[in-house]
N, CA, C and O of each residue as an XYZ file, in Angstrom:
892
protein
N       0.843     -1.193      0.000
C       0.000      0.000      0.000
C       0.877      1.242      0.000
O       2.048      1.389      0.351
N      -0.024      2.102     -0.497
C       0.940      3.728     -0.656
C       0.844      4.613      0.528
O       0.026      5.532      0.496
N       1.486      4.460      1.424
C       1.685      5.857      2.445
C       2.370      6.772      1.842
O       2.881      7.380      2.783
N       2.784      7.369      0.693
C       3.553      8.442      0.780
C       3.414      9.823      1.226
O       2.579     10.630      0.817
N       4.299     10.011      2.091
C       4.222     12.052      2.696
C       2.879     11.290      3.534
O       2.074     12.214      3.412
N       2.312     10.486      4.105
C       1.707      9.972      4.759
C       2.111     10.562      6.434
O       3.325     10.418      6.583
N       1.582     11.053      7.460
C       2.044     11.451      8.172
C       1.453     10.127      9.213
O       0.275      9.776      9.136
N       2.518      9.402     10.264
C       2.037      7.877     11.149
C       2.626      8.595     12.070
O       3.704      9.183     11.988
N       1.857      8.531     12.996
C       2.559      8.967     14.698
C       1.595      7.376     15.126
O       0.463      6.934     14.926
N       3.408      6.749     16.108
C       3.350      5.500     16.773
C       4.040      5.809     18.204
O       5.207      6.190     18.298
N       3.351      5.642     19.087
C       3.343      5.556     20.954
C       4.068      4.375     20.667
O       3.813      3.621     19.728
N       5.342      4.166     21.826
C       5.624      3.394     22.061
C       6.408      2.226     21.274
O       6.565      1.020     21.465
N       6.802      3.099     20.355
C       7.150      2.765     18.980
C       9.134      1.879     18.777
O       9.573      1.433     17.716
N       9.855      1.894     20.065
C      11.274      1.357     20.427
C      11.152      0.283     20.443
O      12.231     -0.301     20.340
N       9.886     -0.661     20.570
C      10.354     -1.988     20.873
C       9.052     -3.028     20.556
O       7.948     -2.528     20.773
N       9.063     -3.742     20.305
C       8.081     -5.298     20.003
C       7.432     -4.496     18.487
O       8.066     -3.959     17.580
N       5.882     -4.680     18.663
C       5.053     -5.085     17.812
C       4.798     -3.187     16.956
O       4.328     -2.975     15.839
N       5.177     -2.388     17.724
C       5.797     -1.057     17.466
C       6.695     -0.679     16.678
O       6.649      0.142     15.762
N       7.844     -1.552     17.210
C       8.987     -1.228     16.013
C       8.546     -1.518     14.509
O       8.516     -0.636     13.651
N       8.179     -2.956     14.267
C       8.036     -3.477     13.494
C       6.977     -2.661     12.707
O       6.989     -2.588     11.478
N       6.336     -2.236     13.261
C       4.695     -1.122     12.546
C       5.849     -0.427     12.258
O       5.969     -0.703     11.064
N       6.715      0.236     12.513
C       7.599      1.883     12.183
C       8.081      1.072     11.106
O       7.257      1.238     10.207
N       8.757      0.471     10.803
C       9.641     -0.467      9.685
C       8.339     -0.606      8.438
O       8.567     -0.166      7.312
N       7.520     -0.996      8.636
C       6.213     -1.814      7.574
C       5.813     -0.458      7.001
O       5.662     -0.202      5.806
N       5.640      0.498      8.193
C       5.048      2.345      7.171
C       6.227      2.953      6.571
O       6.145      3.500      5.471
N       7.327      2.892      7.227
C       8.357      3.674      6.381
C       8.311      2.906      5.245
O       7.752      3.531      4.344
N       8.726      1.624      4.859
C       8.913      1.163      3.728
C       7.504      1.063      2.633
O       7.390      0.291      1.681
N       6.484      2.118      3.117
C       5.448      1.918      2.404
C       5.401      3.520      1.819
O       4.579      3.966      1.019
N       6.625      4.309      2.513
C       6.893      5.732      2.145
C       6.328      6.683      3.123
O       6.353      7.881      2.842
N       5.740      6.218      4.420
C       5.386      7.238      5.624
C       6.439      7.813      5.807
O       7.580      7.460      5.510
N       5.798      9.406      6.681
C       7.060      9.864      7.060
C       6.467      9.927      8.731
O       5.537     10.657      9.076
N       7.003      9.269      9.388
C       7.308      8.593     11.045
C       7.348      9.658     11.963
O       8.186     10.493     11.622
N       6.597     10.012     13.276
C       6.656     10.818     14.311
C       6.372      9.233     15.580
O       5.306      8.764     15.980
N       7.544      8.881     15.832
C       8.271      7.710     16.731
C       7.922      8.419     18.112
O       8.464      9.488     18.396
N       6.906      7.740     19.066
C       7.251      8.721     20.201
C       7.662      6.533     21.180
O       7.705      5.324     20.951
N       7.750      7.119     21.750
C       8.615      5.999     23.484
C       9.323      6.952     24.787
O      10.277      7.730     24.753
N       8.635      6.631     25.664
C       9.360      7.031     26.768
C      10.924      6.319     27.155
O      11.481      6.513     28.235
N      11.449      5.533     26.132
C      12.515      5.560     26.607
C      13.370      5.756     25.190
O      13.208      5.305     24.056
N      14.628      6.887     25.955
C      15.163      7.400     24.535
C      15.785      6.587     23.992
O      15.972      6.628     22.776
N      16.268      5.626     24.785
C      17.510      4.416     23.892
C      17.040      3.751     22.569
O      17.600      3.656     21.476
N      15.790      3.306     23.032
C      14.811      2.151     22.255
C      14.656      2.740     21.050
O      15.074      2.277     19.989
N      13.741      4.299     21.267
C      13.297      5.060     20.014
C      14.395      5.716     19.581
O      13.803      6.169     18.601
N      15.156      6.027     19.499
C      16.414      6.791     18.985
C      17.102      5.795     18.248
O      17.417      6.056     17.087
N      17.440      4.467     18.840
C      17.634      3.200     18.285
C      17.014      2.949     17.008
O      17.817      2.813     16.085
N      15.891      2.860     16.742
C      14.921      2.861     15.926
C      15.213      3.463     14.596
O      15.521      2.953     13.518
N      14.942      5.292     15.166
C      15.569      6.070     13.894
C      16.402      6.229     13.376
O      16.339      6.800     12.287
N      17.659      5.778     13.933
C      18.818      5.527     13.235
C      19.146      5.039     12.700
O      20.170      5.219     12.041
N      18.173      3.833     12.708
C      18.044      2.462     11.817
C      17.319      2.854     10.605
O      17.631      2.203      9.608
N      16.351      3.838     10.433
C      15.440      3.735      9.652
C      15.988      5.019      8.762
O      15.764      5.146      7.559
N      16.673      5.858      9.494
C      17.645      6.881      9.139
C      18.753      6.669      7.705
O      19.097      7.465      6.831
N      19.177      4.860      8.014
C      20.275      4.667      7.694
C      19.801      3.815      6.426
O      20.603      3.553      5.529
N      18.305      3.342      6.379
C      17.824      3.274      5.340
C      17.171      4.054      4.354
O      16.454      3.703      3.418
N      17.643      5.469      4.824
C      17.133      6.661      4.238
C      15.688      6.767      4.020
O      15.234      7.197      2.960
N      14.855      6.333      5.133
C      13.264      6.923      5.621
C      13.493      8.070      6.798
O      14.318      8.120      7.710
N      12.599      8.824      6.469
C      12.137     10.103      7.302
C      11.117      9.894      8.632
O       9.888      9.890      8.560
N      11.833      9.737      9.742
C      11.367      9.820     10.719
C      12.135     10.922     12.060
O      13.305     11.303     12.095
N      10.987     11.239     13.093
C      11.946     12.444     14.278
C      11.558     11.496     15.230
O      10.848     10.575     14.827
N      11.917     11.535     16.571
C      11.542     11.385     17.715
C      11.029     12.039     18.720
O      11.368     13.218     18.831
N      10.269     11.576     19.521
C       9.635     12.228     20.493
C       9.593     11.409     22.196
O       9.070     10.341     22.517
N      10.197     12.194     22.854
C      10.296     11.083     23.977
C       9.366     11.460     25.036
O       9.848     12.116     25.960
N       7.887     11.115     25.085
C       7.295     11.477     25.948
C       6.377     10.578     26.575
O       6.144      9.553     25.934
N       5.626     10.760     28.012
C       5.486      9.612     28.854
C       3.315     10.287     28.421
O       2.735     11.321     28.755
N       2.779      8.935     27.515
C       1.645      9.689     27.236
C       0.564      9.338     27.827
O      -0.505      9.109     27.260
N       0.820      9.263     29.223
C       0.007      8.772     30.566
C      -0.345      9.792     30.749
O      -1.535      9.970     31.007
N       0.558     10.868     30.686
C       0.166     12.384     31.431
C      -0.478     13.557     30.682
O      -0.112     13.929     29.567
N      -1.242     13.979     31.231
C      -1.947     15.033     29.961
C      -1.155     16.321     29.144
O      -1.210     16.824     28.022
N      -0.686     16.451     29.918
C       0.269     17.696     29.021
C       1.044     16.859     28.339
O       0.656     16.695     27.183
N       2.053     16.237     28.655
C       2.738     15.309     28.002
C       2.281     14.772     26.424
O       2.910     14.950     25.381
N       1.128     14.141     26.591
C       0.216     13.819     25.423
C      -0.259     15.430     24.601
O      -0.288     15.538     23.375
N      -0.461     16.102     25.166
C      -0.991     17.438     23.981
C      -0.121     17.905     23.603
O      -0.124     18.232     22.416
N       0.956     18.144     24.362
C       2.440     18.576     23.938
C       3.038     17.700     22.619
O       3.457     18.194     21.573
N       2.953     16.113     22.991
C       3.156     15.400     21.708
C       2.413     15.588     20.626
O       2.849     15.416     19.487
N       1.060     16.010     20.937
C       0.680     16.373     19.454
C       0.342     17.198     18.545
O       0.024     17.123     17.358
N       0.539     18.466     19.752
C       1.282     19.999     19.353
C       2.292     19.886     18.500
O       2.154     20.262     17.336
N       3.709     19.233     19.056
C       5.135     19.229     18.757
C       4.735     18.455     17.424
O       4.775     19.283     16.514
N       4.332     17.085     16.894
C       4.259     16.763     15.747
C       3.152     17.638     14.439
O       3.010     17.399     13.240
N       2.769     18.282     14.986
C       1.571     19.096     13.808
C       2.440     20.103     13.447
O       2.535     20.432     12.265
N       3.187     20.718     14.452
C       4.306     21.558     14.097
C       4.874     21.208     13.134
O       4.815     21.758     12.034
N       5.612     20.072     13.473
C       6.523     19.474     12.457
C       6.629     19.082     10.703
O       7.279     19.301      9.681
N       5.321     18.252     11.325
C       4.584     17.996     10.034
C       3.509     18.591      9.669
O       3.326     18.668      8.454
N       2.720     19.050     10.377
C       1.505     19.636      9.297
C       0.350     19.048      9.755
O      -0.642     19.775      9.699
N       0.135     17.509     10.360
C      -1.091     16.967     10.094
C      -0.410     15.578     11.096
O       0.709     15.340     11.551
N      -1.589     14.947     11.129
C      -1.164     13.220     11.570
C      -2.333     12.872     10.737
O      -3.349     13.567     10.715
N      -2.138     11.504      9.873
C      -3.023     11.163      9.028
C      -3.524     10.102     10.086
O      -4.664      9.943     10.522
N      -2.000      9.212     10.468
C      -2.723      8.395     11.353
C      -2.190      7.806     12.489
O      -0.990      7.587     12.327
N      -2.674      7.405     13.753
C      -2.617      7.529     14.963
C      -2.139      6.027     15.290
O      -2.873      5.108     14.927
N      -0.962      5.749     15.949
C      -1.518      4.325     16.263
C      -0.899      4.601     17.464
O       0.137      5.237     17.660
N      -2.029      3.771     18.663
C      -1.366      3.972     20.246
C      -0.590      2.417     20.059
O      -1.108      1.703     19.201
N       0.259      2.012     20.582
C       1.066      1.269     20.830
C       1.538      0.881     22.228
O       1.587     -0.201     22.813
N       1.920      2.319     22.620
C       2.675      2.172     23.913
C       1.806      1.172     25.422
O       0.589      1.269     25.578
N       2.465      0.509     26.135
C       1.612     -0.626     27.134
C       2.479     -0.890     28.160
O       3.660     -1.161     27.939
N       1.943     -0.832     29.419
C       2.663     -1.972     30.049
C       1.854     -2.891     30.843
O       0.686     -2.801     31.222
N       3.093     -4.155     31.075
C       2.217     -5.434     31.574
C       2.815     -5.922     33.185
O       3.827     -6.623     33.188
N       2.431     -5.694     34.003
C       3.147     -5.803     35.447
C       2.194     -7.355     35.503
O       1.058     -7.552     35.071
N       3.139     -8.320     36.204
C       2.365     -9.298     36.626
C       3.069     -9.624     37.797
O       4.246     -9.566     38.152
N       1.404    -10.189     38.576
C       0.812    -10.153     40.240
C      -0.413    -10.530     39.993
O      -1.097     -9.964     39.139
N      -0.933    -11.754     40.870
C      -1.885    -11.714     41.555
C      -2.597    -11.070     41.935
O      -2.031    -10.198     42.594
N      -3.796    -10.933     41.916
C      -4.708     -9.504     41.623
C      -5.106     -9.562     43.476
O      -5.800     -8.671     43.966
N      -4.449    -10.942     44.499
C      -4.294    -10.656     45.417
C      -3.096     -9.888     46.310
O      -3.213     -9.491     47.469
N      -2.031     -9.799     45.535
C      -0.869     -9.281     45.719
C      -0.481     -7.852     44.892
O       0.556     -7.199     45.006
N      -1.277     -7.666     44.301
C      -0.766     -6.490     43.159
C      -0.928     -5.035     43.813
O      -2.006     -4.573     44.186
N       0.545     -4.261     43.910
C       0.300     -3.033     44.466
C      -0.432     -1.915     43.629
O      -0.460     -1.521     42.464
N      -0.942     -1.650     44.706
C      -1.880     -0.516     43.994
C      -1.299      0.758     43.036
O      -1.968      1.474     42.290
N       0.214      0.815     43.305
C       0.972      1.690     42.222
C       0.775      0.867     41.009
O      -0.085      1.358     40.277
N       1.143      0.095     40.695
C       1.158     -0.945     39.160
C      -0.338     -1.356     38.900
O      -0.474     -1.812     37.765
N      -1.603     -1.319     39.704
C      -2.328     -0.777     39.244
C      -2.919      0.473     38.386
O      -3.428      0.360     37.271
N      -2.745      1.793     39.173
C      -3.156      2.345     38.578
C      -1.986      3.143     37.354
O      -2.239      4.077     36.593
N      -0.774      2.435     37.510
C       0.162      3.096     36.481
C      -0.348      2.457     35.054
O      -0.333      3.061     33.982
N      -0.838      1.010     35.278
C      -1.123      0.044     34.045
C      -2.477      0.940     33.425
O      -2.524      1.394     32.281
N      -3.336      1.048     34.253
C      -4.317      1.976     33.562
C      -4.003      3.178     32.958
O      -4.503      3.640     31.933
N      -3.125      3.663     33.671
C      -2.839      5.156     33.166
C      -2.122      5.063     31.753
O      -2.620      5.661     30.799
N      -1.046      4.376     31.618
C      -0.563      4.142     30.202
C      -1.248      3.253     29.119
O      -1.324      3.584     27.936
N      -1.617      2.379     29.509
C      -2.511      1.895     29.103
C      -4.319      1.622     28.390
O      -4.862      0.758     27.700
N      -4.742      2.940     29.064
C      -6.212      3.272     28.920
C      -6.186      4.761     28.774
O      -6.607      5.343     27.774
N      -5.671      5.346     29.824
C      -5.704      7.079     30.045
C      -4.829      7.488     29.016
O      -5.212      8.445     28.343
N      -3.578      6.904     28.702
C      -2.751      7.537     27.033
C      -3.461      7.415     26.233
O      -3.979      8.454     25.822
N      -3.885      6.045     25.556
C      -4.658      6.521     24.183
C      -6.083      7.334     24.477
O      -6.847      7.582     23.544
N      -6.344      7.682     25.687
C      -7.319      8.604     25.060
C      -6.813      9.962     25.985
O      -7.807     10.480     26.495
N      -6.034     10.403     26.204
C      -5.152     11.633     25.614
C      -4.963     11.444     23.902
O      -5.719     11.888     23.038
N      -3.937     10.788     23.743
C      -4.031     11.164     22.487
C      -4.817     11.068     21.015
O      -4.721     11.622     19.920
N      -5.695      9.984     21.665
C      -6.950     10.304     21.124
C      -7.770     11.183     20.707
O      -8.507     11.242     19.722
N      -7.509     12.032     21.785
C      -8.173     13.351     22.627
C      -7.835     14.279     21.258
O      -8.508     14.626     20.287
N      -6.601     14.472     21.637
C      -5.798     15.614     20.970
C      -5.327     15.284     19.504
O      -4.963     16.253     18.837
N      -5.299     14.401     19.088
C      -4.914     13.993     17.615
C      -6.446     14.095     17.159
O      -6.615     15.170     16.584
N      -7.709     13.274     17.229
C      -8.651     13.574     16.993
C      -9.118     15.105     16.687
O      -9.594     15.392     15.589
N      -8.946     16.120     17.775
C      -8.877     17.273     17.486
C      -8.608     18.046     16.023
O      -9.311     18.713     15.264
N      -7.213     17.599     16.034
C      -6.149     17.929     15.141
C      -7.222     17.611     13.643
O      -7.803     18.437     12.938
N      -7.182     16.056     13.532
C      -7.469     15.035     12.621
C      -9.334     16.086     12.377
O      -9.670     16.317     11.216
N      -9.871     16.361     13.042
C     -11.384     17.040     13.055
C     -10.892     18.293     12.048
O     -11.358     18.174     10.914
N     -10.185     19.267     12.213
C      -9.850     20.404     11.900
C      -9.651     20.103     10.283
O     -10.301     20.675      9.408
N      -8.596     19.063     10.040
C      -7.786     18.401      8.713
C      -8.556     17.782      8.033
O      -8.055     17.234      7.051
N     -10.038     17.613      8.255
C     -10.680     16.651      7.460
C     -10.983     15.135      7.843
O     -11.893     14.485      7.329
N     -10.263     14.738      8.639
C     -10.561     13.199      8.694
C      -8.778     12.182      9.401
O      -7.656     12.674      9.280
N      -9.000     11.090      9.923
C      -7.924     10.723      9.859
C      -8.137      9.172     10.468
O      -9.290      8.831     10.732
N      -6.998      8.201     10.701
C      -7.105      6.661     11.537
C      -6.554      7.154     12.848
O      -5.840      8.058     13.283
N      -7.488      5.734     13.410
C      -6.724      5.721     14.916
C      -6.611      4.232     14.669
O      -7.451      3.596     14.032
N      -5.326      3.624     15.310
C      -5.629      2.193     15.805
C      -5.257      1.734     17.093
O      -4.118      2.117     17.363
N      -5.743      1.107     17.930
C      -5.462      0.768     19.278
C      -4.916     -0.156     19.165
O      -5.400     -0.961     18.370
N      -3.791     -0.491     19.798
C      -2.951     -2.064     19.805
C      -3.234     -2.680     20.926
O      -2.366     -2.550     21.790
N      -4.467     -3.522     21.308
C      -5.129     -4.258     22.374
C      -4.973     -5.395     21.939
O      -5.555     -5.790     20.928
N      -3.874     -6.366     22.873
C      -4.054     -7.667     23.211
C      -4.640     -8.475     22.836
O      -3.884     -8.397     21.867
N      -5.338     -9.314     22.574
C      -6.847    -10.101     22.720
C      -7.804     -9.516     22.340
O      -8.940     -9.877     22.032
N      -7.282     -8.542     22.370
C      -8.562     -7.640     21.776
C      -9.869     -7.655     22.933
O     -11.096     -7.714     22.861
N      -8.859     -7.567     24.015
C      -9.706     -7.442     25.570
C     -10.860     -8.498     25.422
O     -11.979     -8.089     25.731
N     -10.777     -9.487     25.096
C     -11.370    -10.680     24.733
C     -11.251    -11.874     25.919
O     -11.957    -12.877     25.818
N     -10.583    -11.757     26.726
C      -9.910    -13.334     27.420
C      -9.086    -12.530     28.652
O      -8.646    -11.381     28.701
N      -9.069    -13.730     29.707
C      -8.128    -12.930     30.868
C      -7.133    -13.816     30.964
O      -6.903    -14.468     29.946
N      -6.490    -14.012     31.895
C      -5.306    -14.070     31.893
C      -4.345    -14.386     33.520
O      -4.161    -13.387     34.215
N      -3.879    -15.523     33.953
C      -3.281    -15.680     35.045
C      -2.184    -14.573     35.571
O      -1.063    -14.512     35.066
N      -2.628    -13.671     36.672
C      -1.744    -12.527     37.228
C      -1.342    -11.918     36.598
O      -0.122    -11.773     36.519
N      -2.361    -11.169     35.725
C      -2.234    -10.374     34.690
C      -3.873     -9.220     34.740
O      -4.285     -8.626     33.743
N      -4.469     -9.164     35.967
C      -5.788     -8.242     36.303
C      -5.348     -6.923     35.972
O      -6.403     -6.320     35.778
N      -4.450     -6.161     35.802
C      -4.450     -4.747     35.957
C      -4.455     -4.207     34.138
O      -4.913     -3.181     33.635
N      -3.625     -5.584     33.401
C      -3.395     -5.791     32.222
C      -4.620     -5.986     31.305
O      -4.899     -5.337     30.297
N      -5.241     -6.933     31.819
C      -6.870     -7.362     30.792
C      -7.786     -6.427     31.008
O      -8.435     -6.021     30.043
N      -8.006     -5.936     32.221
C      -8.819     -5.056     33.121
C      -8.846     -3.606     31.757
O      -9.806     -3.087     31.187
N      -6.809     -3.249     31.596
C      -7.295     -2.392     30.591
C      -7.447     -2.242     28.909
O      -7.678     -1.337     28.107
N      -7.166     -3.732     28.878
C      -7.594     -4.066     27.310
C      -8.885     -3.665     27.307
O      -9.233     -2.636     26.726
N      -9.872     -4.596     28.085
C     -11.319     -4.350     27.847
C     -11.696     -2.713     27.611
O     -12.315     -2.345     26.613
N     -11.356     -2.022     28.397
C     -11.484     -0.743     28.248
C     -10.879     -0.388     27.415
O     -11.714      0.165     26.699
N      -9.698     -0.271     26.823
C      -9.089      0.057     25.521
C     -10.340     -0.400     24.246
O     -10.665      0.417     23.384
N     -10.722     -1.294     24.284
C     -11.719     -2.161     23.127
C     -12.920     -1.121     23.349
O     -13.220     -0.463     22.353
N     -13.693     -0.872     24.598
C     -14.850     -0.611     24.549
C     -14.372      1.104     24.359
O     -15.216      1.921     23.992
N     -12.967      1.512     24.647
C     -13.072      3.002     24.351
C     -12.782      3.564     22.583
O     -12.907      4.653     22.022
N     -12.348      2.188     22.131
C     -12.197      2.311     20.811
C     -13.753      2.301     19.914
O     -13.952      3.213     19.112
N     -14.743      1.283     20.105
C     -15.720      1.316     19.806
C     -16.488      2.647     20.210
O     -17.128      3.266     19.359
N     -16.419      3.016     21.354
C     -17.270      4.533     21.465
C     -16.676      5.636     20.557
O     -17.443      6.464     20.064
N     -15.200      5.694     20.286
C     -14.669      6.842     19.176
C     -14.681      6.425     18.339
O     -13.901      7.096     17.663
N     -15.185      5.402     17.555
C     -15.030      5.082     16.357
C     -16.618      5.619     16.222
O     -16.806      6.329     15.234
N     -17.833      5.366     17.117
C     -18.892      6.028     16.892
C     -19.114      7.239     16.836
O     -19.857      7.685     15.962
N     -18.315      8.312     18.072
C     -18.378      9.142     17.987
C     -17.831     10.082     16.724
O     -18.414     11.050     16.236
N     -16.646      9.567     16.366
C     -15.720     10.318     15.586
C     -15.875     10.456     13.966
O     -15.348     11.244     13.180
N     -17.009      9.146     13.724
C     -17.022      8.703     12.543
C     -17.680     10.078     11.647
O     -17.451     10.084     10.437
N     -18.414     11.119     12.183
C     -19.204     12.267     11.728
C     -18.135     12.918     10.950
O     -18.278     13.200      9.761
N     -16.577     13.265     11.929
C     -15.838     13.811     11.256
C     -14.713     13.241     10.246
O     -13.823     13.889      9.696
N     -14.951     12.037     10.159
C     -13.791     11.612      9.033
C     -13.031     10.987      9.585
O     -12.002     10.868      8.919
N     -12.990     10.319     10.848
C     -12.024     10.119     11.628
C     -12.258      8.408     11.731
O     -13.040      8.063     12.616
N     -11.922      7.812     11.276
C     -12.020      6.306     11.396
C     -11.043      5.181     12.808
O      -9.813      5.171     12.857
N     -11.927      4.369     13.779
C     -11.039      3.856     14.702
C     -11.619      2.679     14.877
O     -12.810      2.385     14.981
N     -10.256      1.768     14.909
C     -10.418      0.314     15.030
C      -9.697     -0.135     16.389
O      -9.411      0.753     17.193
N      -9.449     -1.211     16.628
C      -8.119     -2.168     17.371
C      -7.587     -3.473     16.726
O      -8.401     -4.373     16.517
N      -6.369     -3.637     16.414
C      -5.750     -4.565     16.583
C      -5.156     -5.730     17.402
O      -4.069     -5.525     17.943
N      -5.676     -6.776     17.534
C      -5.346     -7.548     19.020
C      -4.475     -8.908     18.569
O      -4.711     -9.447     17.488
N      -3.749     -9.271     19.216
C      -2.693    -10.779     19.009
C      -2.796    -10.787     20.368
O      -3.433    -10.093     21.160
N      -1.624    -12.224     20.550
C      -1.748    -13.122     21.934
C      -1.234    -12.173     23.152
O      -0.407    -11.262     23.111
N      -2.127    -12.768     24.452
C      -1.375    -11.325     25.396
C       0.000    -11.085     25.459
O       0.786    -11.902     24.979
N       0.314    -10.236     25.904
C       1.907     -9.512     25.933
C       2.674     -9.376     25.139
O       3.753     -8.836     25.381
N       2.254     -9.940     23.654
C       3.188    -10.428     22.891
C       3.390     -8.957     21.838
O       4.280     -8.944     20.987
N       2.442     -7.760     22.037
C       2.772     -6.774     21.326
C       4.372     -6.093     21.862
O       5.095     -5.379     21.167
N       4.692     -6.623     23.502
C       5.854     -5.456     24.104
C       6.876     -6.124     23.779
O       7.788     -5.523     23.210
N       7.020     -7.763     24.094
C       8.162     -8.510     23.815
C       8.859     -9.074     22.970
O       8.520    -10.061     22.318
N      10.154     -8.351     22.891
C      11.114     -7.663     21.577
C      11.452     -9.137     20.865
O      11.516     -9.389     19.661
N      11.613     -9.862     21.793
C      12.258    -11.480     21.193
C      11.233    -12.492     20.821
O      11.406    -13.706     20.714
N       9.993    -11.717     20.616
C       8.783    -12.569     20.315
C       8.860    -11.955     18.532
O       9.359    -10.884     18.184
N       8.387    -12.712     17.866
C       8.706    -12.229     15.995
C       6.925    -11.855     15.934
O       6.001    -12.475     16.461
N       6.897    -10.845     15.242
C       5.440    -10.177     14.871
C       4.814    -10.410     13.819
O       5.234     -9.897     12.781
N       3.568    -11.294     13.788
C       3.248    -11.805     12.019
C       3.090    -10.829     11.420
O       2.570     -9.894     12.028
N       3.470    -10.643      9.994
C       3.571    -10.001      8.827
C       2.001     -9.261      9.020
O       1.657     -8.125      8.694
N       1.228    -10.320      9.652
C      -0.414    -10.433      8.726
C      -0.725     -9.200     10.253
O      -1.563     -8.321     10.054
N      -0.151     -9.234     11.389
C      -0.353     -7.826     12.186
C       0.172     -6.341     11.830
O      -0.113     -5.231     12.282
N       1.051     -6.786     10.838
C       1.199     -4.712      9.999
C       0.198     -5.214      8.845
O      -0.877     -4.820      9.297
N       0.003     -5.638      8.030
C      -0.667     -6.131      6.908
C      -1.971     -5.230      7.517
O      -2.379     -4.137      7.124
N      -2.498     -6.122      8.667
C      -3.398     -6.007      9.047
C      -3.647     -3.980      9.768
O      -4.597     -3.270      9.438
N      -2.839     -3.673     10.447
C      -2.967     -2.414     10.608
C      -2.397     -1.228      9.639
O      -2.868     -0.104      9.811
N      -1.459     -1.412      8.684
C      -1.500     -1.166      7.314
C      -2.839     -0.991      6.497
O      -2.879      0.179      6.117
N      -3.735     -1.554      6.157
C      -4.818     -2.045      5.653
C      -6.213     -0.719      5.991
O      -6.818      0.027      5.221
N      -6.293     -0.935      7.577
C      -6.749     -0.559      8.463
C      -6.971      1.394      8.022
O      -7.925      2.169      7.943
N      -5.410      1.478      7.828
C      -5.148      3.047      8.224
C      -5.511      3.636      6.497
O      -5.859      4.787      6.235
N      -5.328      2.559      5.520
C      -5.620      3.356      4.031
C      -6.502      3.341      3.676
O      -7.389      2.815      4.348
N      -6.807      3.933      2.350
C      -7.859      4.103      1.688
C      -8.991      3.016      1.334
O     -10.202      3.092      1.542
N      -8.405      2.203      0.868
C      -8.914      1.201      0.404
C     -10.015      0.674      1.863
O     -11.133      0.162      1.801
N      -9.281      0.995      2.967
C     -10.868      0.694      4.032
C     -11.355      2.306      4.690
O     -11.652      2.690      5.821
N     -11.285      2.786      3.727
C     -12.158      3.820      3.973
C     -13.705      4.257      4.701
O     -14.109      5.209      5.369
N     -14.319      2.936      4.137
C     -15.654      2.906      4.767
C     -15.445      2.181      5.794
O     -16.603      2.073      6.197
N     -14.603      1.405      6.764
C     -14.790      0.880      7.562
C     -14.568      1.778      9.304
O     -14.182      2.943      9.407
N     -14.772      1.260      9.975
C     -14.624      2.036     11.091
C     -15.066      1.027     12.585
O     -15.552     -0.073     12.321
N     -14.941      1.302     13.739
C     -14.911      0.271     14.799
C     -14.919     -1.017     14.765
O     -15.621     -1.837     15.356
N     -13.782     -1.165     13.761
C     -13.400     -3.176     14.047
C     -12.568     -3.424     14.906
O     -11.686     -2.641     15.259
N     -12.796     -4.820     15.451
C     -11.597     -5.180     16.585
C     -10.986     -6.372     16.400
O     -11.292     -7.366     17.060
N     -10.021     -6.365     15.434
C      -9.575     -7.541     14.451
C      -8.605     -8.268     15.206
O      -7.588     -7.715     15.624
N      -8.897     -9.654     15.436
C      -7.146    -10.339     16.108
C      -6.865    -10.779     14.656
O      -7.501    -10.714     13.604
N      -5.461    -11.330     15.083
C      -4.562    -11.832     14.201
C      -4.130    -12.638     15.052
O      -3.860    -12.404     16.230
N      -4.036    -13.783     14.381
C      -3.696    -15.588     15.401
C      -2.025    -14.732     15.995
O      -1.247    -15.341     16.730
């Protein structure tokens, strides 16, 4: 498919099922706004993608927090002009016993997890309203489908990721703004030494172009 001058902003974008999305749009001719809270991972990234002569910047910001998140999507409209399309990525997975689990790694898992993509939801939507139209895709697990042994703080916010994707894909659909989720086996979007099927960028590739234009709140796994 043709992304070219395509503008992809990816959360969380240094490592697993992230990287691999940054690799699948550049080589489709996107030009990349990489955000990760950690600079090694994402800086890592662009240098790589740098050195294959694709156009991507970085952004190192933590998009749990609200300024943080508007700031990221201030700083990329600047840059570029527009975000065509959105993909949250960024996650984390603390595991505990939902009898043992401290209440910090509770509510941090929600916060990055549920409360980021809709910051930037929030604020790219905005953006994307003003511009005419644009994708979102949520990168949910299971597609908040199934739970999971000492993993409550984790499924707890898939489901909500799924059901907050379906409400903006209703809401948003007036303005042009199309939103789905993407889901594979749990955890397996963060972990770098796990290999990412082809058919999960295929699949969110697909998602973000033209050609599914009319579509809007699907919540697609991929085995």
């Amino acid at each position: 498919m043709d992304y070219q001058d395509k503008v992809v902003l990816i959360t969380g974008a240094g490592r697993g099922a992230g990287r691999q999305l940054a690799e699948a749009f550049a080589a489709q001719g996107a030009r990349l706004a990489l955000n990760d809270i950690s600079p090694q991972n994402v800086e890592s990234l662009a240098d790589e993608l740098r050195l294959r002569g694709f156009h991507s910047k970085v952004y190192v910001d933590d998009i749990a927090k609200k300024v943080a998140a508007q700031a990221l999507i201030k700083q990329v409209e600047d840059d570029f002009g527009r975000i065509d399309a959105l993909i949250n990525h960024a996650s984390v997975e603390p595991r505990a016993a939902l009898l043992d689990m401290d209440e910090w790694d509770w509510h941090r898992t929600l916060d990055v997890n549920l409360t980021g993509p809709f910051l930037t939801m929030q604020s790219a939507g905005r953006l994307m309203r003003e511009r005419g139209g644009g994708v979102i895709v949520n990168m949910a697990s299971l597609s908040g489908g199934t739970v999971a042994l000492n993993r409550a703080a984790y499924v707890s916010s898939l489901f909500g990721l799924v059901g907050l994707t379906r409400q903006a894909a209703r809401e948003l659909f007036a303005y042009g703004i199309r939103v789905h989720a993407v889901g594979r086996g749990l955890g397996r979007f963060q972990n770098s030494g796990d290999s990412v099927p082809a058919d999960l960028s295929r699949a969110v590739s697909f998602l973000c172009s033209e050609q599914a234009a009319h579509l809007t709140g699907h919540i697609v796994n991929v085995p």
